[in-house]
C-alpha positions as CSV (number, residue, x, y, z in Angstrom):
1,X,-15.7,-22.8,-38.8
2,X,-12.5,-21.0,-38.7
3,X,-12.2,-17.5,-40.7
4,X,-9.5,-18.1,-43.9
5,X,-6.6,-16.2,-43.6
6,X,-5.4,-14.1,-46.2
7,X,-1.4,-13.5,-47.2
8,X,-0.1,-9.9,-47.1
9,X,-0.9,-8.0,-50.4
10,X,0.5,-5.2,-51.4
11,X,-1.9,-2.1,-53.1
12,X,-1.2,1.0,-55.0
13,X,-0.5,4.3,-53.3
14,X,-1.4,7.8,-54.0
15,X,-2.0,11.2,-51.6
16,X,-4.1,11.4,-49.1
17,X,-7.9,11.6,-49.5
18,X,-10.9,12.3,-47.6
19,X,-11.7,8.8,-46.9
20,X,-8.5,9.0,-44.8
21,X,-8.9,12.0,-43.2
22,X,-12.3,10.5,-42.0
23,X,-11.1,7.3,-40.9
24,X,-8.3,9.0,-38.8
25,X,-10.9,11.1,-37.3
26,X,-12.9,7.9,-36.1
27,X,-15.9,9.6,-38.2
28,X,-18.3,6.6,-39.2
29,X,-20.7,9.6,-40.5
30,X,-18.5,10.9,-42.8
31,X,-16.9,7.3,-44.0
32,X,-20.3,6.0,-44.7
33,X,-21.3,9.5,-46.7
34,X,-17.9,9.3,-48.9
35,X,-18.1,5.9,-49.9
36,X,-21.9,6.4,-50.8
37,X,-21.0,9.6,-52.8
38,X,-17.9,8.6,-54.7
39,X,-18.3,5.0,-55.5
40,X,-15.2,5.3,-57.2
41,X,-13.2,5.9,-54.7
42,X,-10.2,3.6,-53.7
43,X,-11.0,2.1,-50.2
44,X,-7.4,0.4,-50.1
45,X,-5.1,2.7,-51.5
46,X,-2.4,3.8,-49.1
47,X,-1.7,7.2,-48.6
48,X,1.9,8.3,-47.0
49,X,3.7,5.1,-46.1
50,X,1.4,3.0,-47.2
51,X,-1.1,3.7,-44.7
52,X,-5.0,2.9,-45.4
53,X,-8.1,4.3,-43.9
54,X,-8.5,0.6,-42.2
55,X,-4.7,0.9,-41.1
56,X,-5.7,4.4,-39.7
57,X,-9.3,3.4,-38.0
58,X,-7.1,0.3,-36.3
59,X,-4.4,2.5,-35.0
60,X,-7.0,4.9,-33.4
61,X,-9.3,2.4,-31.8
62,X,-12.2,3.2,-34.1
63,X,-14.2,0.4,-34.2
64,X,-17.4,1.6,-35.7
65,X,-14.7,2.5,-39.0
66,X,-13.6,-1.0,-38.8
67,X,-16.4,-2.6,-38.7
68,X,-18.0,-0.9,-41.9
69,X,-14.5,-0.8,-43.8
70,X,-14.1,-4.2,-44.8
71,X,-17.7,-5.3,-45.1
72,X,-17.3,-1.9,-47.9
73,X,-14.5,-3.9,-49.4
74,X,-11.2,-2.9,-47.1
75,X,-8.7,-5.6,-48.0
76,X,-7.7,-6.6,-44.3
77,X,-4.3,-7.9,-45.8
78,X,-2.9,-5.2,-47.2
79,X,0.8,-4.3,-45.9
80,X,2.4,-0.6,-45.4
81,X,5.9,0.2,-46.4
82,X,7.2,-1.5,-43.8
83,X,4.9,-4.5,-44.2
84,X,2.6,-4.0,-41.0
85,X,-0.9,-4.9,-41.5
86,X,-4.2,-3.2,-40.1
87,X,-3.9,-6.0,-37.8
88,X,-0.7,-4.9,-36.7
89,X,-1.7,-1.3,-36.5
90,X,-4.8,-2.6,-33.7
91,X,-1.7,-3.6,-31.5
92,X,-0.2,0.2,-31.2
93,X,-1.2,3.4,-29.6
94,X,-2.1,1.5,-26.2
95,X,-3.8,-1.7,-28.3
96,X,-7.3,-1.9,-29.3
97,X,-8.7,-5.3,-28.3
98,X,-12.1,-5.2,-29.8
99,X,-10.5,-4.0,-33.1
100,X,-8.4,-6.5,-33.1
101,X,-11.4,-9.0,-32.7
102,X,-12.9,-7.5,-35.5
103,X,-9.9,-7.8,-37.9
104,X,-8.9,-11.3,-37.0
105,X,-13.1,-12.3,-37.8
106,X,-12.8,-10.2,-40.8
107,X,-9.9,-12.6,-41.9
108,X,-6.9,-10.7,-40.9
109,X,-3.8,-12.8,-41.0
110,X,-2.2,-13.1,-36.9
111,X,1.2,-14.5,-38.4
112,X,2.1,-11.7,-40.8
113,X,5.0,-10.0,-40.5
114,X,6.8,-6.5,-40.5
115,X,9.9,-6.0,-42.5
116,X,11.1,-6.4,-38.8
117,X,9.7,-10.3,-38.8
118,X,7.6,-8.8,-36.2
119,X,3.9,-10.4,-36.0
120,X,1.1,-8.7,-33.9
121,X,2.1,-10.8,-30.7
122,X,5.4,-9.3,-31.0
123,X,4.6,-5.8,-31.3
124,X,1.9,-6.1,-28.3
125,X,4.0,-7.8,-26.4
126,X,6.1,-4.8,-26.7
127,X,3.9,-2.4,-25.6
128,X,2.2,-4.3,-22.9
129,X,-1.5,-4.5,-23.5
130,X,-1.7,-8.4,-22.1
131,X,-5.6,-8.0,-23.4
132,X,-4.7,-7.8,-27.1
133,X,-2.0,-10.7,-26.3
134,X,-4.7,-12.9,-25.0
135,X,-7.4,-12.1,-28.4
136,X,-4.0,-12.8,-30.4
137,X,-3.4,-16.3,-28.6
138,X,-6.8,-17.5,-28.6
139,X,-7.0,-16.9,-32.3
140,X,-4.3,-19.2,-32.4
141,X,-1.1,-16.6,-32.9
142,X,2.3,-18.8,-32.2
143,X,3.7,-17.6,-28.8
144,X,7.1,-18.8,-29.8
145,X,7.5,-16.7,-32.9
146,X,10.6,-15.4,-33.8
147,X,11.5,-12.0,-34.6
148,X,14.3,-11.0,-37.2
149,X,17.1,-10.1,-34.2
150,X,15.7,-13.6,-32.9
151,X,13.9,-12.0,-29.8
152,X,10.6,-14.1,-29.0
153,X,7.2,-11.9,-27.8
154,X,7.8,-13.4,-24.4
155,X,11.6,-11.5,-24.1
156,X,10.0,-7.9,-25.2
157,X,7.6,-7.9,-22.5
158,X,10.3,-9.1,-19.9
159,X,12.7,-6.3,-21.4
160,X,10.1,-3.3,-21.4
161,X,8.8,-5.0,-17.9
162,X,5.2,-6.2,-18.9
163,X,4.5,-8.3,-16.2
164,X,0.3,-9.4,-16.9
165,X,2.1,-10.0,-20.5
166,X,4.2,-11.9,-19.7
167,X,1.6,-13.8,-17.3
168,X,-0.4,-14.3,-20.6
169,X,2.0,-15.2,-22.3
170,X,3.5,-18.2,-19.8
171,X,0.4,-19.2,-18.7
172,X,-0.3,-20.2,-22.8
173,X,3.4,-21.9,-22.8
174,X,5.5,-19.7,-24.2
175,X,9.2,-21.0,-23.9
176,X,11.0,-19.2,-20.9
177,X,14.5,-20.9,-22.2
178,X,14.4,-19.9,-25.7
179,X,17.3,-17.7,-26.2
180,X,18.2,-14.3,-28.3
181,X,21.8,-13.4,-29.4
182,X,23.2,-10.3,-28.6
183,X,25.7,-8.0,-30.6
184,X,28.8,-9.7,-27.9
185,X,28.1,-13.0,-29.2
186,X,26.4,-14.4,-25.7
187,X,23.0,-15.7,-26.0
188,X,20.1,-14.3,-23.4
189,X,16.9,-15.8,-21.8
190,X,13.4,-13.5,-21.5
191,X,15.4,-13.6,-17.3
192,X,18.5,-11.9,-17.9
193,X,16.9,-8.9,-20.4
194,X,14.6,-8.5,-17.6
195,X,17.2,-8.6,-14.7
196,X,19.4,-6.5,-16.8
197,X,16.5,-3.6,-16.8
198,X,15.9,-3.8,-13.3
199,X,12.0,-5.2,-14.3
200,X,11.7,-7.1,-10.9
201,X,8.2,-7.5,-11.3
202,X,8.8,-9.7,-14.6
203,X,11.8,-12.1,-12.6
204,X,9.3,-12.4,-10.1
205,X,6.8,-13.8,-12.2
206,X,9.3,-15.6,-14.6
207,X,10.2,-17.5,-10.8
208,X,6.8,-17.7,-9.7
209,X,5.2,-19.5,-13.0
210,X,8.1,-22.0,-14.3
211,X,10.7,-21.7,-11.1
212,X,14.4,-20.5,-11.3
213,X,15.1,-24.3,-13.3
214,X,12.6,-23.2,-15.6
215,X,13.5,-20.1,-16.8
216,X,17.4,-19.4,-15.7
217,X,19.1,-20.8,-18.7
218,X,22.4,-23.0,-19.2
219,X,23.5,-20.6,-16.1
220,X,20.6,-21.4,-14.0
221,X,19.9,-17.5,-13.2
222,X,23.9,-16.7,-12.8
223,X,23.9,-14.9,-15.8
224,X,21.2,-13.1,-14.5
225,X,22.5,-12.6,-11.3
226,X,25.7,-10.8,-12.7
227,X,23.5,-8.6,-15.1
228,X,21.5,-7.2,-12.3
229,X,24.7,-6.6,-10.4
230,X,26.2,-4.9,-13.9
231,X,23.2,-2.5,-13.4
232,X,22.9,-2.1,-9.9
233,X,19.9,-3.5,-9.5
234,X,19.9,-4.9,-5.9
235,X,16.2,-5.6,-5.9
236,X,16.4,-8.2,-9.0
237,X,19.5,-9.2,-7.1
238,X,17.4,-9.8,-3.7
239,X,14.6,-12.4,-6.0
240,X,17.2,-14.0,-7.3
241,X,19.4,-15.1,-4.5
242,X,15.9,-16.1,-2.2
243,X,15.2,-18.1,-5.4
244,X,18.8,-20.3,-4.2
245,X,20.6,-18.5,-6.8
246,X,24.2,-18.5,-5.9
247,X,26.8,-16.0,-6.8
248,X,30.4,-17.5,-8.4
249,X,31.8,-14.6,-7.9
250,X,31.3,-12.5,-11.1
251,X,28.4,-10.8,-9.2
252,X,30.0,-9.6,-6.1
253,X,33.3,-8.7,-8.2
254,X,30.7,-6.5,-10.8
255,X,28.8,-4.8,-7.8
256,X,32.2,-3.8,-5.9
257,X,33.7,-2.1,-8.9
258,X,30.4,-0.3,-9.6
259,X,31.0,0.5,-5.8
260,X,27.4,-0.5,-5.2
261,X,27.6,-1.1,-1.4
262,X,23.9,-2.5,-1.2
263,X,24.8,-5.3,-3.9
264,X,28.0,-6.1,-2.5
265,X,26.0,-6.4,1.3
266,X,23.8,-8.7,-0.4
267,X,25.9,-10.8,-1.8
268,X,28.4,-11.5,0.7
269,X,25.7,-12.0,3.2
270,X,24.4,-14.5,0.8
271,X,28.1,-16.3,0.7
272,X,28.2,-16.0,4.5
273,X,24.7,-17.3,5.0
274,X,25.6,-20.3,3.1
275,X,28.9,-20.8,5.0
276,X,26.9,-21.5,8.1
């Protein structure tokens, strides 16, 4: 039977206590003596921004704290100032993948959101630990989700250059084509972010798991091509001209005014290769 998810709730806040201190510390001792002692202590009230003892036990890992919090009455749902979850905290600091086992059995809600419209996918998708992505996605976290600025989990990890996230995240059909809208008024594909950060690891894998067709956008990796050139990255350049993507132009015309002689080689022996 699945485990009920509960909405985001907010609780009352007031200074920091003991209980905090001792969930911070990863202390199960000392959480297990304070809530015996002072029964009327508040197990849920956040401390500054919001944070909770279960917020603080996710964000270090402690999974002894987090698997006595909420069985002492630590509301899994309850949101910080900026609306992240203890659920959300599990994802940070490196990612905590048996925490975040414990929080999602303990009822934890793997679609709320930040004031960011980030969810946890988003946030580990971010920071790269593809182990939390894959507890996320089993649980049944939507690998599509859209973030506030419209960026999808699948486009952090190809901007920050998390390839085995990105893996996880492809192989459980996360939408290489789905686009995110930049401050210029052009859209991007999860490709051209990661071509424009010079992640060649992630274009490799973007090519490898869904083809250039697959993953290259209304452009077909031109876009892509040019962005790489805009930052000099001739590696990125190198995938995506053996993947048959062809330069119109824009590329070799961006590389020679950033007088990037390897880009320009490339290219033109690209042009001249095709000639033949």
């Amino acid at each position: 039977m699945a485990t009920q998810r509960v909405p985001a709730q907010p609780w009352p806040r007031g200074p920091q206590n003991d209980l905090h201190r001792a969930a911070n510390d990863g202390s199960i001792e000392r959480v297990v003596a304070l809530l015996a002692s002072r029964p009327s202590i508040d197990i849920n009230q956040g401390a500054e921004y919001g944070w909770t003892p279960l917020m603080l036990a996710a964000w270090r890992g402690s999974s002894r704290v987090v698997r006595i919090l909420p069985n002492k009455g630590a509301n899994v749902s309850v949101v910080a100032d900026d609306f992240h979850t203890a659920l959300h905290f599990s994802t940070q600091d490196g990612g905590h993948p048996v925490v975040t086992k414990m929080l999602l059995k303990a009822g934890a809600d793997f679609e709320a959101v930040t004031s960011e419209g980030e969810t946890p996918l988003h946030l580990v998708a971010d920071s790269g630990c593809w182990e939390v992505a894959q507890v996320l996605i089993e649980a049944g976290a939507c690998v599509n989700s859209v973030r506030s600025d419209g960026e999808t989990p699948l486009y952090s990890a190809a901007r920050q250059g998390h390839k085995k996230a990105a893996r996880v995240l492809l192989r459980a059909k996360a939408n290489p084509l789905l686009t995110k809208p930049t401050s210029s008024g052009v859209t991007f594909v999860p490709l051209d972010t990661a071509a424009e950060y010079g992640q060649t690891e992630v274009v490799q894998e973007l090519v490898q798991q869904v083809s250039i067709k697959g993953c290259g956008g209304a452009s077909g990796g031109v876009d892509a091509l040019r962005l790489a050139a805009l930052s000099q990255n001739v590696d990125v350049m190198a995938v995506l001209a053996d993947v048959g993507v062809m330069d119109t132009g824009e590329a070799l015309i961006t590389a020679a005014g950033r007088n990037d002689e390897a880009g320009v080689k490339l290219l033109l022996q690209q042009r001249h290769g095709a000639c033949m």
